[in-house]
N, C-alpha and C positions, 0 to 999 in steps of 0.2 A: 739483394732481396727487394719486393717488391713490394710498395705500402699499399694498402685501397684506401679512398677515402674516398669522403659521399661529397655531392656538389655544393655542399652547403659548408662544408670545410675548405673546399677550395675556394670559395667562394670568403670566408671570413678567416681566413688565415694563409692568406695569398703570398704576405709579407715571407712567412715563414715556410713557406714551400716552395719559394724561389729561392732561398737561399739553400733548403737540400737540395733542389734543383746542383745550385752551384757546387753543392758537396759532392754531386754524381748520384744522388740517389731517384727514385725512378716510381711513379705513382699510375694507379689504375683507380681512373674517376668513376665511379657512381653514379646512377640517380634511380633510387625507389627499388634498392635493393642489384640492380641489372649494372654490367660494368659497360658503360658507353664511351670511355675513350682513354689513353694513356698520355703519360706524361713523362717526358725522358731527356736527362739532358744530352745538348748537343754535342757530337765532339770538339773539342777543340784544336782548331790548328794549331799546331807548333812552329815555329821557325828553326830549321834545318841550315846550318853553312852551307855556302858550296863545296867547300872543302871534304865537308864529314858527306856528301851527298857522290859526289866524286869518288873518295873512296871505297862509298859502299857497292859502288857500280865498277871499280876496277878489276873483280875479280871475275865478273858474268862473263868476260868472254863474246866473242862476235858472233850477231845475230844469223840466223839462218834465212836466207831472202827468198830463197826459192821454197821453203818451206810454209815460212809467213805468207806468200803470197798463196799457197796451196790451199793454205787454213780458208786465208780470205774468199778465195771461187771457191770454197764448199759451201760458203755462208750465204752469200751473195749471188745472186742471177747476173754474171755479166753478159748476157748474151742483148749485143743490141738490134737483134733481127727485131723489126716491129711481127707483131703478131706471136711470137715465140715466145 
């Protein structure tokens, strides 16, 4: 859920909306009634083993190259003719 509060609360209870900040909670700033800007914490990295990262990649199976490269000339202009 989403708090609103007006610039003058962020402003004078900064203390305390940093730390919901750190709880995950997530604010839409104010001023003179109008919402002019949000407030949302950031994610946080985790640290992942290599091990448990390994595993979760053992079961994907080998990639497709001539397919991946298909994807990429749809996206991309390889064509290096100048003018073309």
């Amino acid at each position: 859920m989403v708090r609103s509060i007006t610039q003058r609360e962020l402003r004078n209870q900064s203390g305390e909306i940093m730390r919901a900040l750190d709880r995950g909670e997530s604010f839409v700033v104010t001023r003179g009634g109008v919402a002019v800007g949000e407030l949302v914490p950031l994610r946080r990295r985790r640290f992942v083993a290599a091990e448990a990262a390994v595993e979760a990649f053992l079961g994907a199976g080998a990639g497709d190259l001539e397919r991946y490269r298909a994807d990429i000339d749809r996206v991309l202009d390889q064509d290096a003719t100048p003018g073309s």
